[in-house]
VEXDREN-2710 file (C-alpha; in Angstrom, 1 decimal):
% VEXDREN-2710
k/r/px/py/pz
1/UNK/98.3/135.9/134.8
2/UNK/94.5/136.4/135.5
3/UNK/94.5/138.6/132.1
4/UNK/96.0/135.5/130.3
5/UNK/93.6/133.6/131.8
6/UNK/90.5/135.5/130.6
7/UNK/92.1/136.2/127.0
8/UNK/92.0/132.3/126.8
9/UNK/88.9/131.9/128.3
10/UNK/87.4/134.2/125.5
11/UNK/89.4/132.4/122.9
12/UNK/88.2/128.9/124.1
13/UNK/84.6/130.6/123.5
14/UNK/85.8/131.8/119.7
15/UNK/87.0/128.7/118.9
16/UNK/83.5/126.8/120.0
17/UNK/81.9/128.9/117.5
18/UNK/81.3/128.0/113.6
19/UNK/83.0/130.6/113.0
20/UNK/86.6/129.8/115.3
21/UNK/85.9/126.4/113.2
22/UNK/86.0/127.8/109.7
23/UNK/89.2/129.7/111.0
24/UNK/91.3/127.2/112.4
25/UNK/90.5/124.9/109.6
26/UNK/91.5/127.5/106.7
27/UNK/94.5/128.0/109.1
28/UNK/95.3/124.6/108.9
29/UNK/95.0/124.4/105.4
30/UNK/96.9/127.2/104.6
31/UNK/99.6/127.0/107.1
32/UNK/100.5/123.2/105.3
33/UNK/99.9/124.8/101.8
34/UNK/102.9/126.9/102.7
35/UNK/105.4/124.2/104.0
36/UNK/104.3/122.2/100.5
37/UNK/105.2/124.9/98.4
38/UNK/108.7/126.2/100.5
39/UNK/109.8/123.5/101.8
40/UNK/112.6/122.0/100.7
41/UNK/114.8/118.6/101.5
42/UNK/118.3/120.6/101.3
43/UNK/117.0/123.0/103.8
44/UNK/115.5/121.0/106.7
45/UNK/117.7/119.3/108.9
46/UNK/116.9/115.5/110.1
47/UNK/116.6/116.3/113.1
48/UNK/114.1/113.6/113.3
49/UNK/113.6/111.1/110.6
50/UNK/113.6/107.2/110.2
51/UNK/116.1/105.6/108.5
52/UNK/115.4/101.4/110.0
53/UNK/114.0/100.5/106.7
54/UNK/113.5/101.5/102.8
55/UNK/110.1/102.3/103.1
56/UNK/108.3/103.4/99.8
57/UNK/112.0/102.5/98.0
58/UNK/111.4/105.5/95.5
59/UNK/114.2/104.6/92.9
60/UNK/112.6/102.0/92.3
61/UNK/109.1/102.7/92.5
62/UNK/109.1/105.1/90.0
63/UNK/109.6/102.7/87.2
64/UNK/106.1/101.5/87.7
65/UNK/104.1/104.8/87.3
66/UNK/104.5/105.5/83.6
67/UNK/102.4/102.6/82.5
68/UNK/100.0/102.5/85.5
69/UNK/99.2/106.1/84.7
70/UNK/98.7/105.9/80.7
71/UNK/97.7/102.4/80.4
72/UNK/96.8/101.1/83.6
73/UNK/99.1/98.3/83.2
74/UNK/100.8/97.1/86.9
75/UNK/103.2/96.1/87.1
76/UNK/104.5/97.1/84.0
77/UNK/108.0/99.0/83.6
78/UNK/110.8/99.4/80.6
79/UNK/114.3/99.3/81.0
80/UNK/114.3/102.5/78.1
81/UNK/115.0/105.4/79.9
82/UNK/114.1/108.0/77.3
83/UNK/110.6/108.1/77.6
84/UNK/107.5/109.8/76.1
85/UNK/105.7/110.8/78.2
86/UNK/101.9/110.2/76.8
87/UNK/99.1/107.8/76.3
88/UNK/101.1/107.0/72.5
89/UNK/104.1/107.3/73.8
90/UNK/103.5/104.4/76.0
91/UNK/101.0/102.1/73.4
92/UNK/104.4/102.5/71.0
93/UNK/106.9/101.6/73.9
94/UNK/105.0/98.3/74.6
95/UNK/104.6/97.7/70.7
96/UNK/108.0/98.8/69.7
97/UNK/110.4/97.9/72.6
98/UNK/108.9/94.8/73.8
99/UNK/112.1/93.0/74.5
100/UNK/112.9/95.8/77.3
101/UNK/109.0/95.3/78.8
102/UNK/110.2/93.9/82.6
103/UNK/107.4/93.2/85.8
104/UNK/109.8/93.4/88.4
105/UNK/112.9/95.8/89.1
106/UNK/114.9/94.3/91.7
107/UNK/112.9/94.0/94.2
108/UNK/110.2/96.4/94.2
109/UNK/106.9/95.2/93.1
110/UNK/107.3/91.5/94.3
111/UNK/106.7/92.5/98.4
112/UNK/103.3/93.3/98.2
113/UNK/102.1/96.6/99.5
114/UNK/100.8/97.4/95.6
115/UNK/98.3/100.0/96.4
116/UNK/101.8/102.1/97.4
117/UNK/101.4/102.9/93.5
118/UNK/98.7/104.8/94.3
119/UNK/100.7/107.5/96.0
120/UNK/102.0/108.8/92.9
121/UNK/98.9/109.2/91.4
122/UNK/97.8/112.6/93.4
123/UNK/101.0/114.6/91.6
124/UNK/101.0/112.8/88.0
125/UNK/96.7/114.1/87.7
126/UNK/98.0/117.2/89.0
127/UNK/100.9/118.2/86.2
128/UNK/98.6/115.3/83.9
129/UNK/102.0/113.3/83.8
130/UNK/103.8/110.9/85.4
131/UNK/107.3/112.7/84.7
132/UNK/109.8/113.1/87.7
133/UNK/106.7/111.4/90.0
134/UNK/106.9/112.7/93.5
135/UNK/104.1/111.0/96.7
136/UNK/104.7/114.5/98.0
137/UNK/101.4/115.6/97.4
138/UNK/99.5/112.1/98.3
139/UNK/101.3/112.2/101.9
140/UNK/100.4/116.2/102.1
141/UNK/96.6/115.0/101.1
142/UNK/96.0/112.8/103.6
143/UNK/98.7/114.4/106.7
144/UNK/95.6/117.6/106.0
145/UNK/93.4/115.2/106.0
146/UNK/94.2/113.8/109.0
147/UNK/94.7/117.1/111.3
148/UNK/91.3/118.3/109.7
149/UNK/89.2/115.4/110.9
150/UNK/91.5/115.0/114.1
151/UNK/90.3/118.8/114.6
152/UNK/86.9/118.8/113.9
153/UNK/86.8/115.7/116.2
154/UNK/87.6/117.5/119.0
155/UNK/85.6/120.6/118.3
156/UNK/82.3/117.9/117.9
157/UNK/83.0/116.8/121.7
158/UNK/83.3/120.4/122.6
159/UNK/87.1/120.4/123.4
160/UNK/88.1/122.4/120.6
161/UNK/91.2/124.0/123.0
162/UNK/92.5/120.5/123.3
163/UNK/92.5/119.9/119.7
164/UNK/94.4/123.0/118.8
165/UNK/97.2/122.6/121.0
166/UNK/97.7/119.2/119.5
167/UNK/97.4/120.5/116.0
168/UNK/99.7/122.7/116.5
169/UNK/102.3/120.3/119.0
170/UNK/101.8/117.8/115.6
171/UNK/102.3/120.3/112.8
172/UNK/105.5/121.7/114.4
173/UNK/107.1/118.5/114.9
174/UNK/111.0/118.2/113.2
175/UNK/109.1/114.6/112.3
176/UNK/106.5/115.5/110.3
177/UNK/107.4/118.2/108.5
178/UNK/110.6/116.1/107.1
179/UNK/108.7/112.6/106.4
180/UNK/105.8/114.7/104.8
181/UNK/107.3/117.5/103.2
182/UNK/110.9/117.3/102.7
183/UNK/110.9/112.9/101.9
184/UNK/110.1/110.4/99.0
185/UNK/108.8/108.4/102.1
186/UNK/105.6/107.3/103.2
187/UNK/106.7/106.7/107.0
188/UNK/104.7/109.7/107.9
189/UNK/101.5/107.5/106.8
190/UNK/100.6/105.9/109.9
191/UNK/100.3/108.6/112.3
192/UNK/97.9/110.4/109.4
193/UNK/95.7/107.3/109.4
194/UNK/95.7/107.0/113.2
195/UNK/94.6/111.2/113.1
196/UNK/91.7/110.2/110.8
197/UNK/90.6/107.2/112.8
198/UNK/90.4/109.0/116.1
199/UNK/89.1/112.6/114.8
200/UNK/86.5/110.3/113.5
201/UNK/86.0/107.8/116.9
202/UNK/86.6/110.0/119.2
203/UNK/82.8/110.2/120.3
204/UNK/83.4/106.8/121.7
205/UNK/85.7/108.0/124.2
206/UNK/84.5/111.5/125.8
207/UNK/80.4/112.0/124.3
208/UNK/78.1/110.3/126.6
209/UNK/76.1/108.5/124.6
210/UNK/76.3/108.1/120.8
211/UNK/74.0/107.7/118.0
212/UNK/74.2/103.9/117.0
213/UNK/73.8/103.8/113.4
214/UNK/75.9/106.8/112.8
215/UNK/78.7/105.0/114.4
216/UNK/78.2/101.8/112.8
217/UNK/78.6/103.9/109.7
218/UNK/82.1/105.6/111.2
219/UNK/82.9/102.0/112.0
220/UNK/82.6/100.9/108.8
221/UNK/84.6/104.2/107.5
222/UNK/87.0/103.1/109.9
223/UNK/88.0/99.2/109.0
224/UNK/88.2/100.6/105.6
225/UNK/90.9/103.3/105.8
226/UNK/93.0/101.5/108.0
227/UNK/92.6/98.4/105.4
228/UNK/93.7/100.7/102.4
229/UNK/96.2/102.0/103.7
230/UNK/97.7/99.1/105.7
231/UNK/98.5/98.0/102.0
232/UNK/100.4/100.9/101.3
233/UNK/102.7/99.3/104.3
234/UNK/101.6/96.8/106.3
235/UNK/103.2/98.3/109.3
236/UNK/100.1/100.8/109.3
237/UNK/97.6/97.7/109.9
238/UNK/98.6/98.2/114.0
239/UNK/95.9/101.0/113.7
240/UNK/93.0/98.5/113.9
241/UNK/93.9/98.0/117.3
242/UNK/93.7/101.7/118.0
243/UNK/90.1/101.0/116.4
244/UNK/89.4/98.0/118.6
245/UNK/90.7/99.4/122.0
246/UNK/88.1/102.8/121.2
247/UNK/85.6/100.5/120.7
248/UNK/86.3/97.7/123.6
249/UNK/87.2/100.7/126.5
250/UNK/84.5/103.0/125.7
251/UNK/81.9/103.7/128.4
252/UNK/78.9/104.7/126.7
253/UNK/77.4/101.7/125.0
254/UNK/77.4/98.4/126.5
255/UNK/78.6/95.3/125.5
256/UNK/76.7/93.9/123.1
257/UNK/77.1/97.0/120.6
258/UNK/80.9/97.1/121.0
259/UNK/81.1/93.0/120.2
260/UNK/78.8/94.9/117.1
261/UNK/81.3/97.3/116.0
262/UNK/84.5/95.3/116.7
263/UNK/83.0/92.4/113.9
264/UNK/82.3/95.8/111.9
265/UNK/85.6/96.8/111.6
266/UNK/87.5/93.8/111.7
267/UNK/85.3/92.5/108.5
268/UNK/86.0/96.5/106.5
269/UNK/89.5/95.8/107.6
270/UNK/90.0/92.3/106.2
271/UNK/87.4/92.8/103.1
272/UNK/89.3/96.2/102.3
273/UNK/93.0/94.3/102.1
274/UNK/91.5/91.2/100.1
275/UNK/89.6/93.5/97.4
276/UNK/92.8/95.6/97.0
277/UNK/94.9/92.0/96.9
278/UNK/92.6/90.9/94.5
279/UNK/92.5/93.6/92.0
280/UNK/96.0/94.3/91.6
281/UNK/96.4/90.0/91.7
282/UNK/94.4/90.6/88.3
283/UNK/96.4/93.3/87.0
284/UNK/99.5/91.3/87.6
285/UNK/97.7/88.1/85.2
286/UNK/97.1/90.8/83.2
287/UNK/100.0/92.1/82.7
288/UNK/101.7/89.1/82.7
289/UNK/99.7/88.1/79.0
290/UNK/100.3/91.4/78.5
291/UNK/104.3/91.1/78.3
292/UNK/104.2/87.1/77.2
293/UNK/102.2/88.2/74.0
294/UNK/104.6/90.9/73.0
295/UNK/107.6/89.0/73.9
296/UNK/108.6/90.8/77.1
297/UNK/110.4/89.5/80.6
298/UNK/107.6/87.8/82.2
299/UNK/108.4/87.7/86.2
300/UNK/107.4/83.9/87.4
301/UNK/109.0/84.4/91.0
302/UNK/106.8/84.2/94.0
303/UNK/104.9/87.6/95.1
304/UNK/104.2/88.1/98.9
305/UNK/101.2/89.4/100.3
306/UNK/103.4/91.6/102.9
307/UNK/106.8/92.1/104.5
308/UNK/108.0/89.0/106.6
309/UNK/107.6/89.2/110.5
310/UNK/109.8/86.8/111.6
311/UNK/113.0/88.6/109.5
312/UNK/112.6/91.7/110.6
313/UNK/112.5/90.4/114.6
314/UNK/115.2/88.3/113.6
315/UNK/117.3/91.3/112.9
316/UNK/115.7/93.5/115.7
317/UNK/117.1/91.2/118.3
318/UNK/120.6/93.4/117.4
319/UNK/119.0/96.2/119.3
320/UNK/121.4/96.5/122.4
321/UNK/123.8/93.7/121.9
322/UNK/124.9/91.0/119.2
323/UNK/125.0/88.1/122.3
324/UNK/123.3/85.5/120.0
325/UNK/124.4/87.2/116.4
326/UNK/121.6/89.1/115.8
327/UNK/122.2/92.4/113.8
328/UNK/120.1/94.9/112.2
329/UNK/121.7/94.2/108.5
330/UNK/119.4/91.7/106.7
331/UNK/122.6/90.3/105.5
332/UNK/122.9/88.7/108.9
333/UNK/119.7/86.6/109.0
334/UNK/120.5/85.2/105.4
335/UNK/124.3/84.1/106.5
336/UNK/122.5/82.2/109.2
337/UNK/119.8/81.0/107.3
338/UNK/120.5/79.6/103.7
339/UNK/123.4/77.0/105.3
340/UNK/120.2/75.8/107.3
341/UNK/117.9/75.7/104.2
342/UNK/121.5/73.9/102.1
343/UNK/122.2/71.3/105.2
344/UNK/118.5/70.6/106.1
345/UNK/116.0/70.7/103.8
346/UNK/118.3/70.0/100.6
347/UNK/118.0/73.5/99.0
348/UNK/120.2/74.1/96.5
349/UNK/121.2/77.9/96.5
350/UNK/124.0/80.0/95.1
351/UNK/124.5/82.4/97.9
352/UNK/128.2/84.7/98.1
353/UNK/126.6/86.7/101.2
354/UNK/125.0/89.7/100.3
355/UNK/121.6/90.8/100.2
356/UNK/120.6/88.5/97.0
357/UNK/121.4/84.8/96.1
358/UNK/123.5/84.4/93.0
359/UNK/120.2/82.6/91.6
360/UNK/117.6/84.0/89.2
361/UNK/113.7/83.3/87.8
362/UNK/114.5/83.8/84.2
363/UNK/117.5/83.0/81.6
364/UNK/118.3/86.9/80.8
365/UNK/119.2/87.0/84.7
366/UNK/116.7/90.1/85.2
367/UNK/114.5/88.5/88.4
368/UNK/116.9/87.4/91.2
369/UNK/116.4/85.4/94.3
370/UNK/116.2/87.0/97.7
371/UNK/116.6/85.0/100.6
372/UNK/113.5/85.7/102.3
373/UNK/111.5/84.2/99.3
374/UNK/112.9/81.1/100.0
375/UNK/110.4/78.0/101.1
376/UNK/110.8/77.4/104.9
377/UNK/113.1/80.7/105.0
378/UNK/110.9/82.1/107.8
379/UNK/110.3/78.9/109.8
380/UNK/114.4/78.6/110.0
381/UNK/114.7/82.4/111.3
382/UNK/111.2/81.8/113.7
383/UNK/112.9/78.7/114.9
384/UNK/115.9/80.6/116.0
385/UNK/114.4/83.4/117.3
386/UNK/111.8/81.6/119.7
387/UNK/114.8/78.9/120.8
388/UNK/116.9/81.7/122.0
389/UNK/114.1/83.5/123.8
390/UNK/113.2/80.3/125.6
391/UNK/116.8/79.4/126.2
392/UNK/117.8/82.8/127.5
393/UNK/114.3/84.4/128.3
394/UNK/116.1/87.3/130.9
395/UNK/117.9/88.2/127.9
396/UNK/114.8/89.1/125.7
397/UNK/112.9/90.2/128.7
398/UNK/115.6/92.9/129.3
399/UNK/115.8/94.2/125.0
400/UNK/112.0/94.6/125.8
401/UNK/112.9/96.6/128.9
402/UNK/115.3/98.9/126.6
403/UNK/112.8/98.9/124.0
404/UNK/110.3/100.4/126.0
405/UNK/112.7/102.8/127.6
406/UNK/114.2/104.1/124.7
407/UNK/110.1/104.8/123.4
408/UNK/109.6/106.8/126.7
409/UNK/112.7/108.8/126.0
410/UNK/113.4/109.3/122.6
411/UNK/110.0/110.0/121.1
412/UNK/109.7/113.7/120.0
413/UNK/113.3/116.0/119.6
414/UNK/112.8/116.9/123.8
415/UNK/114.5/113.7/125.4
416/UNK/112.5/111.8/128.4
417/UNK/109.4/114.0/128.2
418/UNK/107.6/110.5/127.5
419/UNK/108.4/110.0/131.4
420/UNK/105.7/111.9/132.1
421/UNK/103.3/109.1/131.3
422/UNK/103.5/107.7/134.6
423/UNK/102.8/110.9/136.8
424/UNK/100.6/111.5/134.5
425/UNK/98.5/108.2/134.5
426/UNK/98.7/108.0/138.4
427/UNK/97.1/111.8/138.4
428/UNK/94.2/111.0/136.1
429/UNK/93.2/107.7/138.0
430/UNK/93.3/109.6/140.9
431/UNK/90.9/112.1/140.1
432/UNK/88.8/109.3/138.4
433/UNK/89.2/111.3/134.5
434/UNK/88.8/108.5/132.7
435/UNK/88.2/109.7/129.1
436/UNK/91.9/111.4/129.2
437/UNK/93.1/108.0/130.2
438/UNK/91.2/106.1/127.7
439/UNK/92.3/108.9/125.2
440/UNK/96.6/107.4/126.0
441/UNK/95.7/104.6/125.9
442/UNK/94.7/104.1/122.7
443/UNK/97.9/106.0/121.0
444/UNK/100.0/103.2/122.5
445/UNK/99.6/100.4/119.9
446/UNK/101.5/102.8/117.8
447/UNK/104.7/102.0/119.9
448/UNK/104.5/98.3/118.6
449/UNK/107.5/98.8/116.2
450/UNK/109.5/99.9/118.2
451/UNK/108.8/97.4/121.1
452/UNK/108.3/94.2/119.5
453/UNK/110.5/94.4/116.5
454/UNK/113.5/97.3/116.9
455/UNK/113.8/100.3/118.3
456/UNK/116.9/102.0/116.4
457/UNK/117.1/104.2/113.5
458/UNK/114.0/106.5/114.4
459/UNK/111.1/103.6/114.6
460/UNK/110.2/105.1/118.2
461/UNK/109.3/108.4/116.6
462/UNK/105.6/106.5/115.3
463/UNK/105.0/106.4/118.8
464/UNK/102.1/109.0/119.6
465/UNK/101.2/109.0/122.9
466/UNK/103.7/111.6/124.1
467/UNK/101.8/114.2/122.4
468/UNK/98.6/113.5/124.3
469/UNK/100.1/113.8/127.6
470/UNK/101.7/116.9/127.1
471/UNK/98.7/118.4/125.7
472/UNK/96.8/116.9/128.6
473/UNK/99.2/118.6/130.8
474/UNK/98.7/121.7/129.6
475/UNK/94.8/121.7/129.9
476/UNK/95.2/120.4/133.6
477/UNK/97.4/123.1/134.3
478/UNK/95.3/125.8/132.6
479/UNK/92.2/124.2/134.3
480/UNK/93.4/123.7/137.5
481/UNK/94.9/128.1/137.9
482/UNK/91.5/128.7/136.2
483/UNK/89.4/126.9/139.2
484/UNK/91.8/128.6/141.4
485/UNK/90.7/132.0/139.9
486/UNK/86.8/131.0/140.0
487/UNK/86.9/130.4/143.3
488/UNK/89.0/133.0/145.0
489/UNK/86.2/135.6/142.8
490/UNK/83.7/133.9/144.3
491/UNK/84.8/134.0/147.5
492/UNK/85.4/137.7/147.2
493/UNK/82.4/138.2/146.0
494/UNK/80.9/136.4/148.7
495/UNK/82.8/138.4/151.7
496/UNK/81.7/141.3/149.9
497/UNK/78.2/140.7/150.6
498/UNK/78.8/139.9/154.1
499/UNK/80.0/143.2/154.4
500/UNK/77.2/144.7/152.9
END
């Protein structure tokens, strides 16, 4: 054991080097070079994989790319299917097929999120077309991305040992490798933007004393990668909060900076999300005249800035029982809902009781209604939620409870290991290491799917924190046998003497 010891020891000093840092980083690089190239969906099991929502909804999605990538038109699709596939090809399909020019396929481009386009762009520059469009490459872009900076984080704080262990505890997860590598999904996105905000905010946490401007700058870096992303899925925007804790726990600058940096990244965040709102708000008038002028299926429905909250809780509520008729099948909330919005407020909706009304936004009957879109939709689901949780508060007290149990035990393929959180927690505060504790909690925010909204269907595996307190573990343990070794050497060494 004392040999393993001292072959670590030596490696620890390697990997401190500029040289251990070039390694590991080509290792990274190549190592996820090969699992884009071999891996395959067919050939990976799902063991781990989240299946609560549509995500990135690829067959439908792909409709958009052709025109976004030749003519910069979104959103712009066809109903033609035989394509050609070039800058012509697309000027002649708008001029001679105008009757088949649509802005909307089902429901697609109408949520929001519109920078999601973006993610087939990486693969379409690559092959210089937007044929059989894949986010593959995008989501292994910025997954590198992420492990690089998350990497080289650690090796700036001198704790480059830490930093590979959980490189290589994240690259080897059944998660990760299927949502990145082996998925049309971007579900895989928010733990690659939390890698890049802490590799680059990590400082914060463990240096003892920081450089202000330069992390004003990394601030700024900050609000605006989680703000471009978040609008790839909004789900992602929980990272801020990540941002905010780093900020508001750390213990090397004092208050006054950290109110500094909060306003910092809260204005990147906010000014990141409107710009990218704003542009592709413009691209839709665009495109709009675009298809009015050459007699094409304008879409005149609403357009929402994001997914609903309140629907998704609604539905969430089915997590461990169906006391009060809550189920996680959208279906549910809009049975309960429209004969509200009918009786109520007077709607008047065709509704049979599936996922869309039996109402449209244009004659040809191309742009149906969902129920969500509906005026005062959310306030009737809100109103039902927050009445049962104040009639029956024990109730939702106790999903919570099963929320936040299942997190603890079904986060990575080894059940219960988040358990370890609380020995774990109760060990650091003892011995007063406060950076490691800072370090957890900051991963936690990334739990709030799973605790506030629903915790079936693999949301709990966004959850991050588990991986920190393993790896912190594991550097205890190696620390602690280590100090062990030091002293009993240096008490040898010291009866040795005597004896001399």
């Amino acid at each position: 054991m004392d040999k393993v010891i001292g072959l670590i020891s030596r490696f620890e000093l390697f990997l401190k080097a500029k040289k251990g840092l070039r390694i590991i980083l080509l290792s990274i690089i190549l190592f996820n070079a090969f699992l884009y190239i071999r891996t395959e969906y067919k050939k990976i099991p799902e063991i781990q994989v989240r299946k609560d929502a549509a995500g990135f909804s690829p067959d439908k999605a792909y409709r958009f790319i052709y025109f976004y990538y030749y003519l910069d038109h979104f959103p712009l699709a066809t109903l033609n299917s035989d394509l050609d596939y070039s800058k012509e090809g697309a000027k002649n399909e708008i001029k001679s097929r105008p009757d088949d020019l649509i802005m909307e396929y089902m429901h697609w481009s109408r949520l929001g999120e519109s920078a999601r386009i973006l993610a087939y762009m990486p693969n379409a520059l690559l092959k210089g077309s937007p044929a059989n469009p894949s986010i593959k490459l995008f989501n292994t872009i910025i997954f590198v991305l992420g492990l690089i900076i998350l990497y080289i984080g650690f090796w700036r704080i001198k704790k480059p040992l830490f930093g590979l262990l959980l490189l290589i505890l994240i690259n080897c997860t059944p998660f990760f490798i299927y949502e990145v590598y082996c998925r049309e999904n971007i579900f895989g996105l928010m733990a690659s933007s939390f890698f890049i905000i802490l590799g680059l905010n990590l400082p914060f946490l463990f240096a003892k004393s920081i450089t202000y401007f330069k992390s004003a700058i990394i601030a700024i870096i900050s609000g605006v990668v989680v703000g471009f992303f978040s609008e790839f899925r909004n789900e992602i925007s929980i990272v801020i909060a990540c941002v905010l804790l780093m900020y508001m726990v750390s213990s090397n600058i004092s208050w006054i900076p950290k109110i500094i940096y909060v306003f910092i990244v809260l204005f990147c965040f906010n000014a990141t999300k409107t710009m990218i709102r704003h542009h592709f708000s413009l691209k839709f008038e665009q495109t709009m005249h675009l298809v009015g002028n050459h007699g094409g299926h304008i879409y005149n429905g609403p357009r929402l800035s994001g997914h609903n909250f309140w629907h998704p809780v609604f539905c969430g509520l089915g997590d461990f029982d169906t006391k009060y008729g809550y189920q996680w099948y959208d279906v549910i909330a809009y049975q309960y809902a429209i004969p509200i919005l009918q009786k109520e407020y007077g709607m008047d909706i065709n509704y049979s009781g599936g996922y869309i009304t039996n109402d449209y936004y244009d004659d040809h009957r191309l742009y149906y209604k969902k129920p969500e879109e509906l005026s005062n939709y959310e306030k009737v689901v809100k109103e039902k939620v927050l009445g049962d949780i104040k009639k029956d508060p024990i109730w939702y007290a106790t999903i919570v409870f099963k929320r936040i149990v299942k997190t603890l035990t079904t986060t990575i393929p080894i059940p219960y290991v988040g358990w370890l959180l609380f020995p774990l927690v109760y060990f650091l505060f003892q011995r007063k290491k406060w950076s490691y504790l800072r370090l957890i909690l900051v991963a936690l925010p990334l739990s709030a799917t799973s605790i506030i909204v629903h915790s079936g269907k693999g949301t709990t595996y966004n959850s991050l924190f588990v991986y920190f307190v393993l790896v912190i573990i594991l550097i205890e343990v190696y620390n602690s046998y280590k100090n062990k070794i030091a002293t009993h050497e240096k008490k040898y060494q010291n009866n040795k003497k005597r004896k001399l």
